[in-house]
TORSEKE-983625 format. One record per residue: residue in one letter; z, x, y of N, C-alpha, C in turn; residue number from 1. Coordinates in steps of 0.1 Angstrom, whole numbers, plus 2048, in hexadecimal, padded with zeros to 3 digits. Last residue first. Layout:
N
<gugu->A	n.w->Z	n.u->X	n.v->Y	ca.w->Z	ca.u->X	ca.v->Y	c.w->Z	c.u->X	c.v->Y	doti->NUM>
...
***
This chain:
100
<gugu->X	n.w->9CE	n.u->1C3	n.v->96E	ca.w->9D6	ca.u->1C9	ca.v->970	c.w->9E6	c.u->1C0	c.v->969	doti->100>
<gugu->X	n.w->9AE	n.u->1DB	n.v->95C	ca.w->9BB	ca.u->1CF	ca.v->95E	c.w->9C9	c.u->1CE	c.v->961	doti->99>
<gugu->X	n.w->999	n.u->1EE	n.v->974	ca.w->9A6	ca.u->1EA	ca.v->969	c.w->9AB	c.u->1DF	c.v->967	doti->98>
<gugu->X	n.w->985	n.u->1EF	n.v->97F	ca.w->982	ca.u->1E2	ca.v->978	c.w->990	c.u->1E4	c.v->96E	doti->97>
<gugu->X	n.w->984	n.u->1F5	n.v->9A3	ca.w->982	ca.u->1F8	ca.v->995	c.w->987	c.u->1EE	c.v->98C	doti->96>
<gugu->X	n.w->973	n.u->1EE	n.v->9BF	ca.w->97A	ca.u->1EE	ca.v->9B6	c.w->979	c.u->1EF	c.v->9A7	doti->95>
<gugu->X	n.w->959	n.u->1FD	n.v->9C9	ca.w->95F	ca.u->1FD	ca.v->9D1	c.w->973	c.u->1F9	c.v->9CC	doti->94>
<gugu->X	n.w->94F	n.u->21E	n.v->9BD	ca.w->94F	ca.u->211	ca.v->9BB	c.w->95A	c.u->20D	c.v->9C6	doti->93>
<gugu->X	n.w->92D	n.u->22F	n.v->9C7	ca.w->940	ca.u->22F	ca.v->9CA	c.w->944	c.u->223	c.v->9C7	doti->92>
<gugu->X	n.w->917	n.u->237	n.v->9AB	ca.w->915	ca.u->231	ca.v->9BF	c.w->92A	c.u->22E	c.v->9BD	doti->91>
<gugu->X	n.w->914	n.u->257	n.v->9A3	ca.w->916	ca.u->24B	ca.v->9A3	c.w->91A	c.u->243	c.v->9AE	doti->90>
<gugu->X	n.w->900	n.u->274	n.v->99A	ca.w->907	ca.u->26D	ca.v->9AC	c.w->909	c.u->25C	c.v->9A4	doti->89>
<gugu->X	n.w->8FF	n.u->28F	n.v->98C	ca.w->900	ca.u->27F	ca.v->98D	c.w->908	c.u->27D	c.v->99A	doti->88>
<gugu->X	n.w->8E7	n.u->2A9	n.v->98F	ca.w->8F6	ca.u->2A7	ca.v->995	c.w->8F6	c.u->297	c.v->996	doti->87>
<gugu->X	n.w->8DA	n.u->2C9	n.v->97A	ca.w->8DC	ca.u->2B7	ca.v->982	c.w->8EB	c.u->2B2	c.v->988	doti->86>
<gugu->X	n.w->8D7	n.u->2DA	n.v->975	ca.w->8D8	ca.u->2DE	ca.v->97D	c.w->8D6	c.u->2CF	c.v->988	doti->85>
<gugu->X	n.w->8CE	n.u->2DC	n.v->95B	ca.w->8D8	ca.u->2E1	ca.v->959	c.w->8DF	c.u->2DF	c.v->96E	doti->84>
<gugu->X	n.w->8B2	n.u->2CE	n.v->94F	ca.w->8C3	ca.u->2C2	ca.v->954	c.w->8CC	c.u->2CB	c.v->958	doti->83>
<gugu->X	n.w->8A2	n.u->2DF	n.v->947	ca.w->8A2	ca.u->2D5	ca.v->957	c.w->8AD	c.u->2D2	c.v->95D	doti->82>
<gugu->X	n.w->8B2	n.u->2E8	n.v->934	ca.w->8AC	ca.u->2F1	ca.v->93E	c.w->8AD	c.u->2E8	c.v->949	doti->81>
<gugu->X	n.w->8B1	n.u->2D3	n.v->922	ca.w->8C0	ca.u->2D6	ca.v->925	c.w->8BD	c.u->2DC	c.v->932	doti->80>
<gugu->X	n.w->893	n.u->2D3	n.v->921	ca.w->89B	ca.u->2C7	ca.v->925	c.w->8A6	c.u->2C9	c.v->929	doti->79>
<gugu->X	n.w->893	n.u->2E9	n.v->911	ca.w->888	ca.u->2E8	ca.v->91D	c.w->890	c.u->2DD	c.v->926	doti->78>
<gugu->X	n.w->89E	n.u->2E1	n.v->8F9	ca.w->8A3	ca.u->2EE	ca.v->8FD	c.w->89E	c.u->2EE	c.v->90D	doti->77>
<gugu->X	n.w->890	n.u->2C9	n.v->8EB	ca.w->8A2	ca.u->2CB	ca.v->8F3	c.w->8A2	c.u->2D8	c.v->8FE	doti->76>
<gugu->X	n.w->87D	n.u->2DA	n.v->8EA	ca.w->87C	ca.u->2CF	ca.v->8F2	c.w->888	c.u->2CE	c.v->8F9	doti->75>
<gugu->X	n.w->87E	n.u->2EB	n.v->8D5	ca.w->87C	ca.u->2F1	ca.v->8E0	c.w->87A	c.u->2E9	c.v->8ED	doti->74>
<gugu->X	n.w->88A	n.u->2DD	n.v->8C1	ca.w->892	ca.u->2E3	ca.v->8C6	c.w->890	c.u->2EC	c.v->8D8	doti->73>
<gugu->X	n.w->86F	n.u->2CC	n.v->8BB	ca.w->87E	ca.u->2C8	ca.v->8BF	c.w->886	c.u->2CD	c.v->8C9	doti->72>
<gugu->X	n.w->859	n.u->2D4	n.v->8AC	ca.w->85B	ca.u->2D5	ca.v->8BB	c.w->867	c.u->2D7	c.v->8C1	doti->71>
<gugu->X	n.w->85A	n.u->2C9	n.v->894	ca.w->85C	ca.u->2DE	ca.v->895	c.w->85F	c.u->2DF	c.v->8A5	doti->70>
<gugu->X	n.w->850	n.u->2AD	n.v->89A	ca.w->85F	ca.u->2B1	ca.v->894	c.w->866	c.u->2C3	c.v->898	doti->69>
<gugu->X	n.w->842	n.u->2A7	n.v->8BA	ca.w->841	ca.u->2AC	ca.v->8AA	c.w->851	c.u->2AF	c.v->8A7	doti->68>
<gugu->X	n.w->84A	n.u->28D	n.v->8CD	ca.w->847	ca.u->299	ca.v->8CE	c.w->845	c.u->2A0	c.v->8C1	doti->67>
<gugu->X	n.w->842	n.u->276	n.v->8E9	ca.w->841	ca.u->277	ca.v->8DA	c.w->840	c.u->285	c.v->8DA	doti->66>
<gugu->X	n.w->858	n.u->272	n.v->908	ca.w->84B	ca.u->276	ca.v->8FD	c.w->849	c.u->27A	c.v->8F2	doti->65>
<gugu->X	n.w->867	n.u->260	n.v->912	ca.w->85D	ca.u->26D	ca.v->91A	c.w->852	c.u->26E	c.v->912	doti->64>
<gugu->X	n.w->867	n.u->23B	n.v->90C	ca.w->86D	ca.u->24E	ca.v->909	c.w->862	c.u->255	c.v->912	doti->63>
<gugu->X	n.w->861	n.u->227	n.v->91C	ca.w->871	ca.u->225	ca.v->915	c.w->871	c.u->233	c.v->911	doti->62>
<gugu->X	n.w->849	n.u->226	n.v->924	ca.w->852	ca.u->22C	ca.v->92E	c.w->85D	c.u->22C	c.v->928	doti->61>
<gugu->X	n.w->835	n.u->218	n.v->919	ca.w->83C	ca.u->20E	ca.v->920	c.w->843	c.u->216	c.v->927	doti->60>
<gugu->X	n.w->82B	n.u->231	n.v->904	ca.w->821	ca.u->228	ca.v->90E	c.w->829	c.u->21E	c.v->91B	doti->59>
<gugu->X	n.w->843	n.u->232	n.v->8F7	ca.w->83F	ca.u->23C	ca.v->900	c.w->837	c.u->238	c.v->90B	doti->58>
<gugu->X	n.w->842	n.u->21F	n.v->8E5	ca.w->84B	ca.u->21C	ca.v->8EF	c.w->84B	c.u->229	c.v->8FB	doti->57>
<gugu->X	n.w->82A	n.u->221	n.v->8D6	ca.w->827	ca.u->216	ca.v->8E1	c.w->834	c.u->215	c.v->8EC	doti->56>
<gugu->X	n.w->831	n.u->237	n.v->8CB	ca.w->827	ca.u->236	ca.v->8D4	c.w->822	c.u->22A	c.v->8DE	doti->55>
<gugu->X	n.w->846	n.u->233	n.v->8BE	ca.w->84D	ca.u->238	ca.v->8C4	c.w->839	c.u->23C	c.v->8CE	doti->54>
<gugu->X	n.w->847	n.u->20C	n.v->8AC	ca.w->83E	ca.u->218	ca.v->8AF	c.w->845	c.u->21F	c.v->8BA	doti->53>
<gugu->X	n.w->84B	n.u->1F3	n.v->8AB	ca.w->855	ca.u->200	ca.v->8A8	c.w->850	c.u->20A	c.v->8A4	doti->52>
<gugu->X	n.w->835	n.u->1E3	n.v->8AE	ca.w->844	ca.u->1E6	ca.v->8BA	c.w->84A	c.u->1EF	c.v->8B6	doti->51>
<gugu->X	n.w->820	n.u->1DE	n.v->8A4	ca.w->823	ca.u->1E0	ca.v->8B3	c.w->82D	c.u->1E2	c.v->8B8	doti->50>
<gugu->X	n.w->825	n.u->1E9	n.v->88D	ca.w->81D	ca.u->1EE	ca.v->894	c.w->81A	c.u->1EC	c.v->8A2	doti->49>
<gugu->X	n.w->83B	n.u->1D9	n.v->87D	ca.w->83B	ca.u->1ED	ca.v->884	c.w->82C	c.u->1F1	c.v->88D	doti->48>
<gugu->X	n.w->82A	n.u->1C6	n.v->87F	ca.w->837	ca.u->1C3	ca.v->889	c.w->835	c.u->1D3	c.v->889	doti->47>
<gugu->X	n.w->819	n.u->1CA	n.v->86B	ca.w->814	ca.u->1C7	ca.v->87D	c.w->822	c.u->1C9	c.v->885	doti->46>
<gugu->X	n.w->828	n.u->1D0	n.v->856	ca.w->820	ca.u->1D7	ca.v->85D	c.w->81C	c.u->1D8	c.v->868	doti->45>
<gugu->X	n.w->833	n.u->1B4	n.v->858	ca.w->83E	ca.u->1BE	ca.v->85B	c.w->835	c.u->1C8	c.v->85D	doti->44>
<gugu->X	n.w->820	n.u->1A3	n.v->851	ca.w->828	ca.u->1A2	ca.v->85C	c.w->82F	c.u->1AE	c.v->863	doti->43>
<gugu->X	n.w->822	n.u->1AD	n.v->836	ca.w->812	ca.u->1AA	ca.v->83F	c.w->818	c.u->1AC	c.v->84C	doti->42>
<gugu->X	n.w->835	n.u->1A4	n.v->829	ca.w->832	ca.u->1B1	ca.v->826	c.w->827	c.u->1B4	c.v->837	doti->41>
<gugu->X	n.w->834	n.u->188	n.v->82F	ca.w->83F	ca.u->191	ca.v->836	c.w->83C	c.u->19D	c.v->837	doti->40>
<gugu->X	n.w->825	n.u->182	n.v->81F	ca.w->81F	ca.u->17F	ca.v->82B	c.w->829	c.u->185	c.v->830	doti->39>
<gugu->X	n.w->82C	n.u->185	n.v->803	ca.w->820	ca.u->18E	ca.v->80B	c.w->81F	c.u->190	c.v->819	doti->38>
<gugu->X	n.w->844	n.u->174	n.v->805	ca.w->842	ca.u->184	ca.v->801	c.w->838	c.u->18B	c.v->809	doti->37>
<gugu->X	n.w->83E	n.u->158	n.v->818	ca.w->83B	ca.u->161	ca.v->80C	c.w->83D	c.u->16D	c.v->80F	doti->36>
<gugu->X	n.w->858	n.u->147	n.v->833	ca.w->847	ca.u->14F	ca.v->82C	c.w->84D	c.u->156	c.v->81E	doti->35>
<gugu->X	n.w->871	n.u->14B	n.v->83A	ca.w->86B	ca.u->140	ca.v->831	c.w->85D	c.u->141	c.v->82D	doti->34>
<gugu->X	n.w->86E	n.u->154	n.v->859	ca.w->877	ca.u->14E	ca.v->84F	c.w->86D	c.u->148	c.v->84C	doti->33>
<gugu->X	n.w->864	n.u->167	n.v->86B	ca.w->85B	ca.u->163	ca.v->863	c.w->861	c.u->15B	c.v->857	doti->32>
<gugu->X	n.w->877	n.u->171	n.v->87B	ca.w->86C	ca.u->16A	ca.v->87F	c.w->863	c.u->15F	c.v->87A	doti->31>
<gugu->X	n.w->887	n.u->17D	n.v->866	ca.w->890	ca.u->172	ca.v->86D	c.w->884	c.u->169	c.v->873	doti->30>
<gugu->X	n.w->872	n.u->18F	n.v->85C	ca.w->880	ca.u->188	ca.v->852	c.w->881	c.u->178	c.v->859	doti->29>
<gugu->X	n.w->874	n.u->19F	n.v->86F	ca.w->864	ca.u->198	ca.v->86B	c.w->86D	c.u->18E	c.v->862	doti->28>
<gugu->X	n.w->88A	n.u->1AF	n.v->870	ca.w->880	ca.u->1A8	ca.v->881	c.w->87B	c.u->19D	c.v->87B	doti->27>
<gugu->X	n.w->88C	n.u->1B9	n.v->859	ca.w->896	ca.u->1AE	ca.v->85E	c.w->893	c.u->1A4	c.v->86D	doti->26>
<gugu->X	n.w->876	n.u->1CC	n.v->85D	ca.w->878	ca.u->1C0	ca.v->850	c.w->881	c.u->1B4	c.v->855	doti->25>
<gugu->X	n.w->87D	n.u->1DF	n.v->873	ca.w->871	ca.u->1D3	ca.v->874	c.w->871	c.u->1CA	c.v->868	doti->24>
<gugu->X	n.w->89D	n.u->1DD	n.v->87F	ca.w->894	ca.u->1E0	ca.v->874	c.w->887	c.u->1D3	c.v->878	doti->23>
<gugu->X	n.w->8A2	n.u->1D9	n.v->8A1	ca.w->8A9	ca.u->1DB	ca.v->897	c.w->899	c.u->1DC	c.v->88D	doti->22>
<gugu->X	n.w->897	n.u->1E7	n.v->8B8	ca.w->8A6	ca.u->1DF	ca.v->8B9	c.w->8AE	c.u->1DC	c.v->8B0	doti->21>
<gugu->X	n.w->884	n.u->204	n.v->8B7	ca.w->886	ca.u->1F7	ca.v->8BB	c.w->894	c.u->1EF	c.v->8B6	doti->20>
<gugu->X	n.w->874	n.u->218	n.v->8AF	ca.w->87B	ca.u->217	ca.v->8BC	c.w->87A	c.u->209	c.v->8BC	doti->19>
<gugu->X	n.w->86F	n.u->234	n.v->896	ca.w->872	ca.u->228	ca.v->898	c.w->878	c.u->224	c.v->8A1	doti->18>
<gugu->X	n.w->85B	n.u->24E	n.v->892	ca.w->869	ca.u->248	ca.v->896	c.w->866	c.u->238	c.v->898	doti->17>
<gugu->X	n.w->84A	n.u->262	n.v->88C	ca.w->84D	ca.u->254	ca.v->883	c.w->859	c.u->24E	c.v->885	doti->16>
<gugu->X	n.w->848	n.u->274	n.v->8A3	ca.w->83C	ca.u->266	ca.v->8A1	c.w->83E	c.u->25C	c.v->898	doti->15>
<gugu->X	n.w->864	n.u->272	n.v->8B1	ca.w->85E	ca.u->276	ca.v->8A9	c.w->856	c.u->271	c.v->8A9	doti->14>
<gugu->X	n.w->86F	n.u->274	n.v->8D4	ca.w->86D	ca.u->26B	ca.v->8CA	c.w->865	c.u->272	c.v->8C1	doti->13>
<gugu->X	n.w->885	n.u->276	n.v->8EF	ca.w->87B	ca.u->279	ca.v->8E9	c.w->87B	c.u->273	c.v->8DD	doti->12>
<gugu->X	n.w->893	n.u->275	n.v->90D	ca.w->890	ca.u->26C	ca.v->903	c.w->881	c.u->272	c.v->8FD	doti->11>
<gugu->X	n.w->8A4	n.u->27B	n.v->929	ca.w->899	ca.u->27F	ca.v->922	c.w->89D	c.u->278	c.v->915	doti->10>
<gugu->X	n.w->8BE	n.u->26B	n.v->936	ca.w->8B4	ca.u->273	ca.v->93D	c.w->8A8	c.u->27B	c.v->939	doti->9>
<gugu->X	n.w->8C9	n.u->24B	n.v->931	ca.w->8C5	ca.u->25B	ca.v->92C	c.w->8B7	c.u->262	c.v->935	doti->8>
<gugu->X	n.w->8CC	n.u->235	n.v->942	ca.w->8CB	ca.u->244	ca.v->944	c.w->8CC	c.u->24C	c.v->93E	doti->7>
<gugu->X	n.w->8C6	n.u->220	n.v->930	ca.w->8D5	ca.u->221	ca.v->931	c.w->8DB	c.u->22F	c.v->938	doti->6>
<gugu->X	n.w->8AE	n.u->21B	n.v->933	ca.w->8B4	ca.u->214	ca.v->93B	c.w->8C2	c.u->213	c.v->938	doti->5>
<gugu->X	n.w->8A5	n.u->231	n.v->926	ca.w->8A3	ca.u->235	ca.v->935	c.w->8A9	c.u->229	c.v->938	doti->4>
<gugu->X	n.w->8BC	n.u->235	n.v->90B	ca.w->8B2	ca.u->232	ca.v->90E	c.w->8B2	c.u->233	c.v->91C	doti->3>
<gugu->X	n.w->8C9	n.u->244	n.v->8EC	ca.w->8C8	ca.u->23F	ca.v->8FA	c.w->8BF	c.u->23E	c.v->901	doti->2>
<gugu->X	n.w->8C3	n.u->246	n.v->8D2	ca.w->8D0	ca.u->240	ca.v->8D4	c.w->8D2	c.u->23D	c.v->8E3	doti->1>
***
């Protein structure tokens, strides 16, 4: 639900996660308007295979790291650890965006 370019600050991923913008049928759907059955079926394989893979978005830097399911808790738990002792600095605005 969050990502390094919205600063979450750890990002983990199951191996059979899915990381991408929307479903790979509806990806391959819109791409591939008007093809056969098969050839969508076909499509949509490759399409999960290059993109909505939680290994190829590891590889690019979008998560920390693929982790096992039984792992989970001891990940959060390591991650809360780090973060307990962070301090956000946001840059000073100079005006704010109420309306007036």
């Amino acid at each position: 639900m969050a990502s390094k370019h919205l600063r979450g600050d750890l990002n983990y991923a199951w191996p059979t996660a899915e990381i991408a913008v929307m479903g790979a049928k509806g990806a391959v759907e819109i791409i591939f308007r008007g093809k056969s059955a098969e050839e969508i079926a076909e499509r949509t394989a490759e399409y999960e295979a290059r993109f909505a893979n939680p290994f190829v978005a590891a590889s690019k830097g979008f998560i920390d790291e693929v982790i096992m399911p039984h792992s989970t808790r001891k990940r959060i738990a390591r991650g809360l650890q780090k973060l307990r002792t962070k301090r956000l600095e946001n840059p000073w605005k100079k005006h704010d965006n109420i309306p007036l």
